[in-house]
C-alpha positions as a Markdown table, in Angstrom:
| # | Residue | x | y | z |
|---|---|---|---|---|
| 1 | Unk | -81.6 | -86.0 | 127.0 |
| 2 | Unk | -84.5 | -87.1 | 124.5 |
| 3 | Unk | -87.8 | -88.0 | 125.9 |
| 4 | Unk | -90.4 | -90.1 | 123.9 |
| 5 | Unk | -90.4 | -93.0 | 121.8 |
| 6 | Unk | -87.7 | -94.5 | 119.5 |
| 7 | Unk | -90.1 | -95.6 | 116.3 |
| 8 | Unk | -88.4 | -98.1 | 114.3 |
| 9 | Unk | -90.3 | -99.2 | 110.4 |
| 10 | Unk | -88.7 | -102.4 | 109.2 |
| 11 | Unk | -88.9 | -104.8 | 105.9 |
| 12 | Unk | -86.9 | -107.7 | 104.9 |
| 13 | Unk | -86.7 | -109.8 | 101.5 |
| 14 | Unk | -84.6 | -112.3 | 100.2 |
| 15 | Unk | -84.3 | -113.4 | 96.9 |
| 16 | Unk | -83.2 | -117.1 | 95.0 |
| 17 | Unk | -80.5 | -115.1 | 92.5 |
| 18 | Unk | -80.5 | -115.9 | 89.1 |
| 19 | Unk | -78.0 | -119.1 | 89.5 |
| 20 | Unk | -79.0 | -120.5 | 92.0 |
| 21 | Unk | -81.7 | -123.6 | 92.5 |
| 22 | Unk | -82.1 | -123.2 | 95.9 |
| 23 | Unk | -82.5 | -120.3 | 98.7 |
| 24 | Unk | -80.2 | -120.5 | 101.4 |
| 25 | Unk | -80.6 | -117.3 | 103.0 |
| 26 | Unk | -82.8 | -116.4 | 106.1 |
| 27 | Unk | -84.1 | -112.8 | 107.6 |
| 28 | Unk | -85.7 | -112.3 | 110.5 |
| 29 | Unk | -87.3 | -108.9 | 112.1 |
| 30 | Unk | -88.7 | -109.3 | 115.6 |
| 31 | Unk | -90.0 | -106.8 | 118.7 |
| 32 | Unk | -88.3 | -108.8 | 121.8 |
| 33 | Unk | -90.8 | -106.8 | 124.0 |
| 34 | Unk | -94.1 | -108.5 | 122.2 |
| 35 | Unk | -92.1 | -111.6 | 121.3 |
| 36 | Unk | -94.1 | -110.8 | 118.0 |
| 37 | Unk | -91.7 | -112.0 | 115.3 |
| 38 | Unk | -91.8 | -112.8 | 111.3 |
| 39 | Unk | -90.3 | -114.1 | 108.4 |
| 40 | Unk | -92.5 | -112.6 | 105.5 |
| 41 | Unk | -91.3 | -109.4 | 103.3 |
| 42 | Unk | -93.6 | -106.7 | 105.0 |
| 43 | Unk | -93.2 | -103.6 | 106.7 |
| 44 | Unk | -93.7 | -103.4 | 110.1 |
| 45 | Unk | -93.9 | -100.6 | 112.0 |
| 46 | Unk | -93.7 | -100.4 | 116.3 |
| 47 | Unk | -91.8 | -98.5 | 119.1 |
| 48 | Unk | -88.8 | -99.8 | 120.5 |
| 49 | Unk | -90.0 | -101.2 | 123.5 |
| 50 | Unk | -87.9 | -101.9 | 127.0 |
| 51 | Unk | -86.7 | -105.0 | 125.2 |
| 52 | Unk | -85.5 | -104.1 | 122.4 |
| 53 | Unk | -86.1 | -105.5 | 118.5 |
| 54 | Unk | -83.8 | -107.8 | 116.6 |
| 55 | Unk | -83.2 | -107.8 | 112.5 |
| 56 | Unk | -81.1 | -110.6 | 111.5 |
| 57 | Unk | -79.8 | -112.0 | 108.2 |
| 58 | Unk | -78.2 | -115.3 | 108.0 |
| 59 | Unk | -76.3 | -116.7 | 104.9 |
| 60 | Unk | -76.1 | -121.3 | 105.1 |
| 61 | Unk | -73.4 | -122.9 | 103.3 |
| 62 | Unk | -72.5 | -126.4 | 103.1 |
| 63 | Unk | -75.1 | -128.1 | 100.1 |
| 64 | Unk | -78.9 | -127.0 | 99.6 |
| 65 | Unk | -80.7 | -128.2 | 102.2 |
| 66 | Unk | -78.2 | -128.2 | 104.4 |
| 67 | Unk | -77.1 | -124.3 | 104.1 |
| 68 | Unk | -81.1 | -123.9 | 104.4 |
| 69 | Unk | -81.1 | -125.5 | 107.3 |
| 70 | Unk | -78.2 | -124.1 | 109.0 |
| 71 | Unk | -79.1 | -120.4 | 108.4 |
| 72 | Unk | -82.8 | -121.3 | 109.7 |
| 73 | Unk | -81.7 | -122.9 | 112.9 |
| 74 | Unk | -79.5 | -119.9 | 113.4 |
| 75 | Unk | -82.7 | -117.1 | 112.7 |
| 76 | Unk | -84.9 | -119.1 | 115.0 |
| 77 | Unk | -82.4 | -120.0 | 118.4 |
| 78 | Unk | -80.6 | -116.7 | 118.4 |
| 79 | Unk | -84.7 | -115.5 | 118.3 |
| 80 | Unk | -85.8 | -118.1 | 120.9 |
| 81 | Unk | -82.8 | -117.2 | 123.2 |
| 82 | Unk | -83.1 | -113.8 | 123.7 |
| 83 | Unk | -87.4 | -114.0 | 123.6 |
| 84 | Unk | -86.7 | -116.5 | 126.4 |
| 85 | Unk | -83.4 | -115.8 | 128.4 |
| 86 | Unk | -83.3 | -112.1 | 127.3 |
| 87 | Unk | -87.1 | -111.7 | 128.3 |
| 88 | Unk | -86.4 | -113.2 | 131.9 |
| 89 | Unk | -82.9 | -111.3 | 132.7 |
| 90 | Unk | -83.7 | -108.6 | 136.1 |
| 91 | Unk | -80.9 | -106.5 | 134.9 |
| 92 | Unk | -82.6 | -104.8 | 131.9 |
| 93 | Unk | -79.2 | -102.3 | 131.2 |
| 94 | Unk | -78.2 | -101.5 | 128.0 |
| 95 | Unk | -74.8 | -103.6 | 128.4 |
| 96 | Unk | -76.6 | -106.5 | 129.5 |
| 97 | Unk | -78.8 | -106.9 | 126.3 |
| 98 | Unk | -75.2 | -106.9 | 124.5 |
| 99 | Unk | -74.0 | -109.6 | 126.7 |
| 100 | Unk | -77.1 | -111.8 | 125.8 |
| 101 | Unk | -77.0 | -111.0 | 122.1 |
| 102 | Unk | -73.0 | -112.4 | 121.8 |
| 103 | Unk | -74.9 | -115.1 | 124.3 |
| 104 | Unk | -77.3 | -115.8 | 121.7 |
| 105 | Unk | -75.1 | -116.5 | 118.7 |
| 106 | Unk | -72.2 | -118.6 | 121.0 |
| 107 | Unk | -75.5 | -121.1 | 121.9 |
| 108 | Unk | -77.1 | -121.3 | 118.7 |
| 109 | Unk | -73.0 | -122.1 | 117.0 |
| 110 | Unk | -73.1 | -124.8 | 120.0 |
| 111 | Unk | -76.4 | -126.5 | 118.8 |
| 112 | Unk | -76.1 | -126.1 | 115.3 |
| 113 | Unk | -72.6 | -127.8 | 115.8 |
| 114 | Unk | -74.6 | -130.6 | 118.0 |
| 115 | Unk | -76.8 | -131.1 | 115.7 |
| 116 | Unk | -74.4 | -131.5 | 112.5 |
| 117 | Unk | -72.4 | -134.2 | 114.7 |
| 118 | Unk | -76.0 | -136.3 | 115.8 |
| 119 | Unk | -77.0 | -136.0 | 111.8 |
| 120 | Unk | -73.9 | -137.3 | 109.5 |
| 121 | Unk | -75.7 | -135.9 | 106.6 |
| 122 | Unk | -75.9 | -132.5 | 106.8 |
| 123 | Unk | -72.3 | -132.6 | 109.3 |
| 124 | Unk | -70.1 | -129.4 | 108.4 |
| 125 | Unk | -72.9 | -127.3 | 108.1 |
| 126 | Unk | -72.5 | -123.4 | 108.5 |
| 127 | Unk | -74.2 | -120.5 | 108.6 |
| 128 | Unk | -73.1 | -116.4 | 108.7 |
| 129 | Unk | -75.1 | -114.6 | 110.6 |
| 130 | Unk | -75.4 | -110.5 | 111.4 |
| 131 | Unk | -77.7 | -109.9 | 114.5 |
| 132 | Unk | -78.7 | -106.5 | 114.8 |
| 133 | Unk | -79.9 | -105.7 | 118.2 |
| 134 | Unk | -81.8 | -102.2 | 119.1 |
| 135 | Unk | -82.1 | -100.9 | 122.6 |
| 136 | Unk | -83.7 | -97.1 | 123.0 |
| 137 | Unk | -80.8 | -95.3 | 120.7 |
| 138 | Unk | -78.3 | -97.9 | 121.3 |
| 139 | Unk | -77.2 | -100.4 | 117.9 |
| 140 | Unk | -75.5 | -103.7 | 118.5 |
| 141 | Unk | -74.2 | -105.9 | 116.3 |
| 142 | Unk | -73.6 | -109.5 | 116.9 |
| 143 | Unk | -71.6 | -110.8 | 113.9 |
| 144 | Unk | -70.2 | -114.3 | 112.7 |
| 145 | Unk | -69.0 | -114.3 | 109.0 |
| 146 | Unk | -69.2 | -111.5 | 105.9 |
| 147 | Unk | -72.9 | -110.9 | 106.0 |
| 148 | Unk | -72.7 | -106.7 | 106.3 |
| 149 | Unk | -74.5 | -103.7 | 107.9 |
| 150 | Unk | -74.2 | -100.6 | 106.9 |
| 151 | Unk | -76.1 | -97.2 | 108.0 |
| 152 | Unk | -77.3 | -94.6 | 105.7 |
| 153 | Unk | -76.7 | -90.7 | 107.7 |
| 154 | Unk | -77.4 | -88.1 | 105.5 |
| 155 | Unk | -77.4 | -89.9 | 102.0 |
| 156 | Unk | -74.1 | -91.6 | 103.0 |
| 157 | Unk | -73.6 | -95.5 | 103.5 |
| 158 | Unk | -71.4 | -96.6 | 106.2 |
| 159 | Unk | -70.0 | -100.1 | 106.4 |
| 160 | Unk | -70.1 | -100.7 | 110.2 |
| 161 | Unk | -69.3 | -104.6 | 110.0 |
| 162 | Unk | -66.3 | -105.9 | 109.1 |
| 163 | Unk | -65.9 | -109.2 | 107.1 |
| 164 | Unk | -64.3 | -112.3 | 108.9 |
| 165 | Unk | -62.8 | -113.3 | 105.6 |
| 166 | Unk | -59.7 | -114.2 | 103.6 |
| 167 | Unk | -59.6 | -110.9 | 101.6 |
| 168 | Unk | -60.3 | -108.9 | 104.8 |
| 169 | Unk | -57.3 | -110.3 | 106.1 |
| 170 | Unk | -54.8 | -109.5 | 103.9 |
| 171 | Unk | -56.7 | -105.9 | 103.7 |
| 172 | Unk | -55.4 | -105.4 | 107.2 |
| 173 | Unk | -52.4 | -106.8 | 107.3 |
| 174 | Unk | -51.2 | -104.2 | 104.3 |
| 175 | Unk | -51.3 | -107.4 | 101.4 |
| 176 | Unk | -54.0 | -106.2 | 99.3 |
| 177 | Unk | -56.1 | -102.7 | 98.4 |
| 178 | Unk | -59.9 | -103.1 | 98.9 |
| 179 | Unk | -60.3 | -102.8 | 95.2 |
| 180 | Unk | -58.5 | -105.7 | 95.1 |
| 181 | Unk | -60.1 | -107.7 | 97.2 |
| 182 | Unk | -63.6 | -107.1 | 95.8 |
| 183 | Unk | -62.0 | -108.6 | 92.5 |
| 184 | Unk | -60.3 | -111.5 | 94.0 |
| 185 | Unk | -61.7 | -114.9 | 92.8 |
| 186 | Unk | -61.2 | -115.6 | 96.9 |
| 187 | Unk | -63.3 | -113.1 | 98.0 |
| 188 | Unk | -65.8 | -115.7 | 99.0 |
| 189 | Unk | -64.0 | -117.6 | 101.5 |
| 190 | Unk | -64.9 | -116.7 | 105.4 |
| 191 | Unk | -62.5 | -117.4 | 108.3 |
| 192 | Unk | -65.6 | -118.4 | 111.0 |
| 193 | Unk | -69.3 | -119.5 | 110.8 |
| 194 | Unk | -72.0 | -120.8 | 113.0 |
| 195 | Unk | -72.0 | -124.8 | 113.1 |
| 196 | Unk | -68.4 | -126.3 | 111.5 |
| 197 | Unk | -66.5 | -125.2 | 114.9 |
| 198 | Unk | -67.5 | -125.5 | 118.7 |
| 199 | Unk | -66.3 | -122.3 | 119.6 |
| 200 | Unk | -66.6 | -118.9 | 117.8 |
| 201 | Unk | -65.4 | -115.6 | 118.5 |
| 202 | Unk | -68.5 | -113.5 | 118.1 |
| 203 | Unk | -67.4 | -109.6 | 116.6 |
| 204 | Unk | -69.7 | -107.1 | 118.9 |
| 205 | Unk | -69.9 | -103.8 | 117.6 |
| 206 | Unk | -71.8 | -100.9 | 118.6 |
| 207 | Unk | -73.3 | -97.1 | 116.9 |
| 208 | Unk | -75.3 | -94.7 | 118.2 |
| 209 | Unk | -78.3 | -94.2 | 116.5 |
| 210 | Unk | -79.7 | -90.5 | 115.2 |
| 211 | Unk | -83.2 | -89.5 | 114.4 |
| 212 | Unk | -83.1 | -90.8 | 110.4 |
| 213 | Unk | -80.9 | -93.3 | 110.3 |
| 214 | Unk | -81.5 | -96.2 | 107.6 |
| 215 | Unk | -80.2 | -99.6 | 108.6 |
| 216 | Unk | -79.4 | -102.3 | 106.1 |
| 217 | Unk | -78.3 | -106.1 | 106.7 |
| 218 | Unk | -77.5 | -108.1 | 103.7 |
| 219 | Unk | -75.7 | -111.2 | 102.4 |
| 220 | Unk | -72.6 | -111.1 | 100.1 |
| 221 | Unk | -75.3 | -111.7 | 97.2 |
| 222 | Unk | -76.1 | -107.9 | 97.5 |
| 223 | Unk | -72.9 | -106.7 | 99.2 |
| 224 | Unk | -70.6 | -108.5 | 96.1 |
| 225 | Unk | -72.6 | -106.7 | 93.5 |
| 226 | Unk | -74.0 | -103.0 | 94.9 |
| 227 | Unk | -71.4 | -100.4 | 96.0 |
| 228 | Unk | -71.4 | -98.3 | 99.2 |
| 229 | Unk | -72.3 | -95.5 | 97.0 |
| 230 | Unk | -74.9 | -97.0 | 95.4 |
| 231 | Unk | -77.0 | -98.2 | 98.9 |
| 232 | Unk | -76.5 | -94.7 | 100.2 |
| 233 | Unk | -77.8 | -92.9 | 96.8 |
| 234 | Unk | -80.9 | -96.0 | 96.7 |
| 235 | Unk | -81.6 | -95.1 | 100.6 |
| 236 | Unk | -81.9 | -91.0 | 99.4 |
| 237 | Unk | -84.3 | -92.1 | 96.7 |
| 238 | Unk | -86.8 | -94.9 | 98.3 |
| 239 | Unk | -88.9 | -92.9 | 101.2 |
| 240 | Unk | -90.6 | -96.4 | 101.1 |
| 241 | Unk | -88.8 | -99.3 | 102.7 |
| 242 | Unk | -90.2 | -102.1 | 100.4 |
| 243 | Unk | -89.6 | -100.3 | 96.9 |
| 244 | Unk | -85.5 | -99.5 | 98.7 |
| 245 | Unk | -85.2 | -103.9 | 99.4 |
| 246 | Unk | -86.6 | -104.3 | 95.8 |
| 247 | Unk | -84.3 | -102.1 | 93.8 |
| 248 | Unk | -81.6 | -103.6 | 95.8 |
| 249 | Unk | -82.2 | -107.0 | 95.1 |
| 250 | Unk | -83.1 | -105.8 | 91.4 |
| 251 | Unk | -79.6 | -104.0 | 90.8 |
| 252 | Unk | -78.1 | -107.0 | 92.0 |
| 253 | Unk | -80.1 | -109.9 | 89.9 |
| 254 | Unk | -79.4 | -107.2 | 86.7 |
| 255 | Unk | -75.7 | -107.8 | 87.8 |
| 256 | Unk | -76.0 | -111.7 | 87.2 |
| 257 | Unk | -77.4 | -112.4 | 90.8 |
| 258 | Unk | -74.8 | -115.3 | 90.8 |
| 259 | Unk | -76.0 | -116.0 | 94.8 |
| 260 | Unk | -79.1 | -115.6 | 97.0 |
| 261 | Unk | -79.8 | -111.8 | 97.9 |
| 262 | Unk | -81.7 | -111.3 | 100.7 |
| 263 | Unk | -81.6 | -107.4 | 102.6 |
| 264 | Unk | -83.2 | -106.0 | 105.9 |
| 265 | Unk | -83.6 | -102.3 | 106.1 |
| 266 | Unk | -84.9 | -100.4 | 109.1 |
| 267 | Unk | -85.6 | -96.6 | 109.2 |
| 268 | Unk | -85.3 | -95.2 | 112.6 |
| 269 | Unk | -87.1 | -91.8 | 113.7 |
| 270 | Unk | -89.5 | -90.4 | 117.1 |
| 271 | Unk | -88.5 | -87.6 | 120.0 |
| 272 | Unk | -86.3 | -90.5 | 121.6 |
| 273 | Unk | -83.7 | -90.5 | 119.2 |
| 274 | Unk | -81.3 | -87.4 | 119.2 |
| 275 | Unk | -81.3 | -85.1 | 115.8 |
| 276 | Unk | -78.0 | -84.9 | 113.9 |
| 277 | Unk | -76.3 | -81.4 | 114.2 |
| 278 | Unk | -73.1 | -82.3 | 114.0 |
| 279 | Unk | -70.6 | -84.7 | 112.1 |
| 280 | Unk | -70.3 | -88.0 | 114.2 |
| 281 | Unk | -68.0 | -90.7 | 113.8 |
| 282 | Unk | -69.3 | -93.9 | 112.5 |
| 283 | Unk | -68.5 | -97.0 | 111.3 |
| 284 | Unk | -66.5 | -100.6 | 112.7 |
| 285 | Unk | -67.0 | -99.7 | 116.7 |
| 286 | Unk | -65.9 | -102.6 | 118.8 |
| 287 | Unk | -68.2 | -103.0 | 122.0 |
| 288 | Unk | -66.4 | -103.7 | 124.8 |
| 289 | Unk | -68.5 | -105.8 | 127.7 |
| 290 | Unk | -67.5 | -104.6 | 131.1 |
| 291 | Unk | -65.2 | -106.6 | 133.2 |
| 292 | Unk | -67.1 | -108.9 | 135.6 |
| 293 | Unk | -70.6 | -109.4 | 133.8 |
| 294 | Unk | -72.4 | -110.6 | 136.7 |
| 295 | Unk | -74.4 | -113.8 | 137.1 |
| 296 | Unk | -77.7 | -114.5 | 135.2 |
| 297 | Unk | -80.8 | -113.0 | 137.0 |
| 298 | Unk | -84.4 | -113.8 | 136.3 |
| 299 | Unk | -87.5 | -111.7 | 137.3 |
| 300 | Unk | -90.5 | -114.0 | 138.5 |
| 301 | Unk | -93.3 | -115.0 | 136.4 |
| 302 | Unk | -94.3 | -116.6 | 133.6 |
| 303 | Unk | -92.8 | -116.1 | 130.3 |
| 304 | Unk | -94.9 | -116.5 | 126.9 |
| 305 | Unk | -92.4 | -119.7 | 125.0 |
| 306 | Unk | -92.5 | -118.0 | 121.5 |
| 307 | Unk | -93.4 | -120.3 | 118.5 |
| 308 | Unk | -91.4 | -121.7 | 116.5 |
| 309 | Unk | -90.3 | -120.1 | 113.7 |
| 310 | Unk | -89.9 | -123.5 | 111.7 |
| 311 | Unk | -91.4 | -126.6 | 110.9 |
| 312 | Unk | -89.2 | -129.3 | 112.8 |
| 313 | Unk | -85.6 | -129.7 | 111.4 |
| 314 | Unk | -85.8 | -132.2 | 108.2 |
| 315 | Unk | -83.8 | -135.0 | 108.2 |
| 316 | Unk | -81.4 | -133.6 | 104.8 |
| 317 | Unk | -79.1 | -135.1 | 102.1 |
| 318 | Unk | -75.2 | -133.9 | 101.7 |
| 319 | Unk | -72.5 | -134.1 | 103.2 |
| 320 | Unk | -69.4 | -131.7 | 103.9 |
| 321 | Unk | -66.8 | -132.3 | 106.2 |
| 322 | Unk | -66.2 | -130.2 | 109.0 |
| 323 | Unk | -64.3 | -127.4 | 109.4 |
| 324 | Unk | -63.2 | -128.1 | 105.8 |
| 325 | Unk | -63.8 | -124.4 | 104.4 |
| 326 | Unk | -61.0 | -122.6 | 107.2 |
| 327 | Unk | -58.3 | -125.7 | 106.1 |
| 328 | Unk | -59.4 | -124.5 | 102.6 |
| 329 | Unk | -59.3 | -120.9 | 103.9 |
| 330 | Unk | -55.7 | -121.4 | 105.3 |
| 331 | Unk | -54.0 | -122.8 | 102.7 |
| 332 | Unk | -55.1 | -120.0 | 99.6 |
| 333 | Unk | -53.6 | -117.3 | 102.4 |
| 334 | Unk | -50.3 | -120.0 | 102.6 |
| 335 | Unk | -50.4 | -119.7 | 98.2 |
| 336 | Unk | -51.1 | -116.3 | 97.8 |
| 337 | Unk | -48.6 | -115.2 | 100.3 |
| 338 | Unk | -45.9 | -117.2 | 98.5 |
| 339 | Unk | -47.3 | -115.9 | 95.3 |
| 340 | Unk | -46.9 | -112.4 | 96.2 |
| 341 | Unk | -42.8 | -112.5 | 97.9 |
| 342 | Unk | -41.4 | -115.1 | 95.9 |
């Protein structure tokens, strides 16, 4: 048993690419025992607290504005929810705070979706999204889509998400090599996302964490373009968390930054996290919630309602039908099945 403090140090930046006119991506780092939150590339620095802290990356798709808006919503009610709901909940357990992060995404898909349908102009709207949610030594990961996280241990990069996407697909049902897949012209197609569909089925994962650890959260505009290897070897060389986000994104726009880049890395250290001594297993954990997760509880009181993270939701141009991009999805596994046995 480790006594003391879990001390987490956190920065997140996002980047426009070289292609692209407009920035779709969102981050968000937040301590959910403060309800102190931000959006701005700086490091921040504070102890986990009996709440927890949330890093988040979300990816918007579906035109401009319309991906901007999607990804935003997402940063700010997955925030909201648990800063509120989360903040409120008697049973403070560890499993509990899993429960409400996979609650958290499943209500901000339901009124992103709400709001597409009530706003013909940005309907079909979507979002990925990778909720990272740390409680004492416990990681969880709340995952719609192929934005990824990875953790550095001792110079090496882990992928501990796994992509809900085309090419993944086939990876695991034997059709294709991951070398393959990275090279596939389909690579970019994803098989769920927050806003398109009324129901999702949110991936909950779970790692231990270790006295050094480096988290990063990205979008596929620095996952498509940096290797595993090359994260791990960046993480070795940047003590500093800012200068590790800005050679990411740098490798990545001297790459062709074809998409928006945007990156989250949190360094995790303090006498409450255990000292690796010996090899661990890490990587794609699924979290299982127990059987029976009882009824919502409050404690009394007041709660502090955060602020909004926004300005209130413009009213956007562009439109894209919804649910378009898993018809489109289905139909290139359909052809490139047939492609490959006939």
């Amino acid at each position: 048993m480790n006594d003391g403090p879990v001390l987490v140090s956190v920065f997140g930046k996002t980047d426009l690419g070289q292609t692209r006119e407009h920035n779709e991506d969102t981050f968000l780092v937040a301590d959910l025992s403060t309800g102190n939150a931000s959006l701005h590339p700086e490091v921040r620095r504070h102890a986990v607290g009996a709440r927890g802290s949330l890093f988040l990356v979300a990816d918007g798709m579906g035109g401009a504005a319309a991906g901007e808006l999607a990804s935003a919503m997402a940063a700010d009610l997955i925030y909201r929810h648990l800063a509120t709901v989360w903040a409120r909940d008697a049973d403070a357990s560890a499993s509990r705070f899993a429960y409400r992060m996979r609650e958290a995404v499943e209500r901000a898909n339901q009124q992103i979706y709400t709001y597409a349908r009530e706003h013909p102009e940005v309907r079909g709207m979507g979002t990925t999204v990778t909720a990272a949610g740390v409680f004492g030594r416990d990681l969880y990961l709340a995952q719609i889509g192929d934005s990824r996280a990875y953790l550095v241990r001792g110079g090496e990069a882990i992928q501990i998400t796994k992509d809900q996407s085309l090419m993944q697909r086939l990876v695991d049902a034997g059709e294709l090599t991951e070398a393959e897949a990275e090279q596939s012209e389909r690579r970019n197609i994803i098989l769920q996302a927050l806003g398109p569909d009324p129901r999702i089925k949110v991936d909950l994962t779970h790692q231990s964490l270790r006295r050094g650890d480096t988290l990063i959260i990205c979008s596929d505009g620095l996952s498509g373009l940096v290797r595993r290897e090359e994260l791990g070897e960046l993480s070795a060389e940047h003590g500093d968390l800012a200068a590790l986000c800005t050679a990411l994104i740098d490798m990545a726009n001297e790459r062709g930054g074809p998409d928006n880049i945007t990156v989250v890395a949190a360094r995790f250290e303090g006498d409450g996290l255990p000292q690796t001594s010996e090899p661990e297993e890490i990587g794609y954990q699924i979290y299982h919630l127990p059987e029976g997760e009882p009824a919502p509880t409050t404690v009394p009181g007041p709660v502090v309602e955060p602020a909004p993270l926004h300005e209130p939701l413009p009213s956007v141009a562009g439109r894209v039908g919804g649910g378009i991009y898993l018809v489109a999805a289905l139909l290139a596994v359909l052809v490139f099945l047939l492609a490959r046995w006939l």
